[in-house]
Each structure stands twice: as structure tokens, then as C-alpha cells.
N, C-alpha and C positions, 0 to 999 in steps of 0.2 A: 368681758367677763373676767374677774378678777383671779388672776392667777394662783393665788392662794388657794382656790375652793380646789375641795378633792376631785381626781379624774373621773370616778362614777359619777359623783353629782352632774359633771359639765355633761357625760353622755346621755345620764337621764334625764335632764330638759329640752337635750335636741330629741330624745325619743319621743318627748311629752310632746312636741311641736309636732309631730311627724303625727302621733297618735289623733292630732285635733281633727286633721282633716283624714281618718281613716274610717273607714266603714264599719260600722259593728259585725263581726265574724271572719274580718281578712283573716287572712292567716299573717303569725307576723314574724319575725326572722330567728332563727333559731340561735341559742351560744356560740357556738363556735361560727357562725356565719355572721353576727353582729364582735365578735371579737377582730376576724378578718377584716370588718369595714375598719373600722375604728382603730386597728393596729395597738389595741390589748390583750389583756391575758382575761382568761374567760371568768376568771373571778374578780375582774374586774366589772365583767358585763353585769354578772352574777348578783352585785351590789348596786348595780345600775339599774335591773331590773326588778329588785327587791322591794323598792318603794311603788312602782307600776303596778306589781301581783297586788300587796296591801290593798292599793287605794280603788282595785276592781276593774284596773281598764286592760290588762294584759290577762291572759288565761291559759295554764299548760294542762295540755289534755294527755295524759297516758297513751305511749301510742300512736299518738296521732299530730305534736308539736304543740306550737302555741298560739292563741286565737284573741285578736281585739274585740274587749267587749266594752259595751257603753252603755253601761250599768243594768241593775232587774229592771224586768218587767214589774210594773206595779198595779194592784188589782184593788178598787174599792170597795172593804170588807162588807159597805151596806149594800151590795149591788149582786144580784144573780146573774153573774155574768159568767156564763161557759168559756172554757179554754178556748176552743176554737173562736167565739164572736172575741174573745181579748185579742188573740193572733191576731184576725183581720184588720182588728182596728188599732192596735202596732204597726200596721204594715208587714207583716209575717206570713207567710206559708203554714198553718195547722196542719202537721202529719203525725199521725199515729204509728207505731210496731204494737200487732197483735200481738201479746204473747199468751192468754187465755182466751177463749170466747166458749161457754157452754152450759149448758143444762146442769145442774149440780142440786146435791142438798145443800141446805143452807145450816150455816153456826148459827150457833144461839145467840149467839149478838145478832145477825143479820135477819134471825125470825122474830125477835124482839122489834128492828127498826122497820120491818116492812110487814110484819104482818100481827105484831104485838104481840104481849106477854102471854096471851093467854091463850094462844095456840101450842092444842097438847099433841098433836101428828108433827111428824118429822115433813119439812116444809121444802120446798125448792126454789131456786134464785136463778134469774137469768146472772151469769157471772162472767164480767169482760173487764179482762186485766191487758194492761198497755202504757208502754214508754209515750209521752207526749211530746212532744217537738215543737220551738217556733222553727221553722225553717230547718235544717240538717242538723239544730241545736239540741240536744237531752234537755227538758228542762225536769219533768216528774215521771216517776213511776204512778198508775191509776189504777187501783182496784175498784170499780164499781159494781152492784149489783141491784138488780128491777124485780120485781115480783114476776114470777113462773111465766102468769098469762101475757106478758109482752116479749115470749121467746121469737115471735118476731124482729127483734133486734140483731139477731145473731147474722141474719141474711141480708142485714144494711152493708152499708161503707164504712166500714171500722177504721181503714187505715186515712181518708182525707176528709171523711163526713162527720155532721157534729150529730150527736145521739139526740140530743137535747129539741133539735131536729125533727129527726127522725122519733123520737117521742109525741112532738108535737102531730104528725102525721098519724099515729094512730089514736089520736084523739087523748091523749094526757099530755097538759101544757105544766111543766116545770112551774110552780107560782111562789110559794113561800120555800126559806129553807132557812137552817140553821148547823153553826161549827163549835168547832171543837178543835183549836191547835195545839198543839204539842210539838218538841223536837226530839232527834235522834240521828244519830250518824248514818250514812249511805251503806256499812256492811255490805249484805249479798248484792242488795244494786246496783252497786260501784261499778259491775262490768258494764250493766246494761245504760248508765248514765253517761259513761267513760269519764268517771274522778274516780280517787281512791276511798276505799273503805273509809277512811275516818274523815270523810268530808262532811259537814252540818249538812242537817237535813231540816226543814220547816214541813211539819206534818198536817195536814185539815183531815177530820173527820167531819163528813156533811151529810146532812138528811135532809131530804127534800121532797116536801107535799104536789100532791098535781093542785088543778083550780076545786077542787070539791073535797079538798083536801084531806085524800086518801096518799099512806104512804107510796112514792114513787121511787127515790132512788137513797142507798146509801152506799158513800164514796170513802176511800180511804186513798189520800193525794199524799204524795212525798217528793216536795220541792227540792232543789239542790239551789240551798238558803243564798247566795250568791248570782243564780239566774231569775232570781222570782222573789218578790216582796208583797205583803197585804198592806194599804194605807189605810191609816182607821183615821177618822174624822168624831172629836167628840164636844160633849159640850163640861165645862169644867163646874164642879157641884161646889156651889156658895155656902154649903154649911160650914 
């Protein structure tokens, strides 16, 4: 290694070696413990590890230190694929934190996607809000809600079971759906995700038909844009 190159750069390639054979979520060594190894000053590490954050393989969680990551999960936009069946087939743990589950009136948006415009009674939503997790990881905040007659969901497995599931079980099969993304920064989530308030956010609004295609579910998902990707696959118009 050429003498010349700066002191972070040379700690940053032995980190990047170190990082190849590390596991996505170790935990990985703090400033002043990787200044210790290395017999520099912490702002040296500081520029060391500045190109690691950039490029998505190192992670500081508020709190909590700093975590290897080996890049988002990636979800294929034409695909109905629930959280949980993505989990498993990452090789991941799907765990839920309740933090709503209940009987509620529903907003006018929400009586529009589940039970259309042209219901003039004030309507009610099965309503289950919850942090989604690969493994011990925040990946989204989920606000979903089901029409009334499926308040049987409420007495499922909210925190390791998939709804989508437990749908299927009482006889409405999740079949067609369609989104809506938008972004915004993590604000109030920020605690419940552990990043800070102005961290990206990749947002999906989804609505989803059962097989007889009556509405079944509308989702309001807020990704932390850094743990979670959609790939879209298109075809390129000749005009």
C-alpha cells in the first residue's frame, strides 16, 4: 500500500475486508474502540467510516451503536408479496410491535377504499397499526385497515403471523392489488424505527381486492428508504 494514500483511506479497506465476511446485523465497533485498535484519533476513524455509512454497509442506530448492513431488501413491484412471505424468503425472522389493533370508525379515505364513495353512514375499519421487523431490524411503520366483518383479525398473531394468512383462513384470498409511493422523512417514527427524524422514508399506499373482487385491505407502509427497496421491471416504449 502506497504510503502516500491518507491514514482513513488505508483503515477504510481493511474495515471494507473485515466487512466482506461479516454477517448482515453484527454489531460493529464503535469510534473510540476502533480508534483504540488502530492507534488514531477518532476523527480519523470518523473519515474512515464516512465512506462505509455513504455506500450502505455500516449503520448507526441512536442508542443503540452501530450495525452491518448488506444492503435493502428488494421487493418485486409486480408481485403480491406480503412482508412476512419476503422475510422468510430472505432468510429473516418476520416480527411485528403492535402498536394499534382495534375496532374504529373509519376516515373518509379509508370508507372510500373499502367500502366506496357512496356510502353515506359513518363506517368502521378493523384498524392494525405496527413496526415491521426482518429479524430485531425496524424496517416499516404499517397502518392497515379491513372492512368491519373481518374483526376477527384482531384475536390472530399480530406480533409473528402474517395477516394475509390469517385472511386467507377466513375465506378472503388477497388476489389483485395496486400502489401508490410517495416519500417523506421518518418525523414521529423516528423513535419507534430507532433513526432520526429526518431520515428518508419510501412510502406505498396499497389497496387490495380479495378473489371476487371486493375491497379487502387498505395499507399505508412507511419504509426506512435505506432498509427496503421496490424493483420494478419495465418494458422500454418504441415510440
Amino acid at each position: 500500500m502506497a504510503a502516500s494514500q491518507p491514514l482513513y483511506e488505508r483503515i477504510e479497506k481493511q474495515l471494507r475486508r473485515r466487512l466482506a465476511t461479516a454477517a448482515d446485523g453484527d454489531p460493529f465497533p464503535s469510534e473510540p474502540r476502533l480508534a483504540e485498535e488502530f492507534g488514531v484519533s477518532r476523527m480519523t476513524v470518523r473519515a474512515a467510516l464516512a465512506g462505509l455509512e455513504r455506500d450502505g454497509l455500516v449503520e448507526r442506530v441512536p442508542g443503540r451503536g452501530s450495525f452491518v448492513r448488506k444492503g435493502a431488501a428488494h421487493r418485486p413491484v409486480g408481485i403480491l408479496l406480503s412482508f412476512h412471505d419476503q422475510a422468510l424468503a430472505e432468510g429473516k425472522t418476520p416480527r411485528s410491535r403492535v402498536l394499534h389493533a382495534e375496532l374504529r370508525e373509519a376516515s373518509s379515505q379509508e370508507t372510500a377504499a373499502l367500502y366506496g364513495f357512496e356510502s353515506e353512514h359513518a363506517a368502521s375499519v378493523v384498524a392494525i397499526s405496527r413496526v415491521r421487523l426482518f429479524d430485531d431490524l425496524p424496517i416499516a411503520v404499517e397502518h392497515a385497515v379491513f372492512p368491519a366483518a373481518l374483526s376477527a383479525l384482531l384475536a390472530t398473531d399480530l406480533e409473528t403471523g402474517s395477516l394475509h394468512n390469517a385472511l386467507r383462513r377466513l375465506g378472503r384470498t388477497p388476489t389483485l392489488g395496486s400502489s401508490v409511493l410517495t416519500a417523506r422523512t421518518a418525523g414521529d417514527d423516528a423513535q419507534e424505527l430507532g433513526v432520526t427524524p429526518t431520515t428518508p422514508m419510501l412510502v406505498e399506499t396499497r389497496s387490495i381486492v380479495d378473489q371476487d373482487g371486493s375491497p379487502l385491505e387498505y395499507t399505508v407502509s412507511s419504509y426506512v428508504a435505506d432498509r427496503y427497496a421496490l424493483k420494478v421491471d419495465f418494458d422500454v416504449s418504441q415510440s
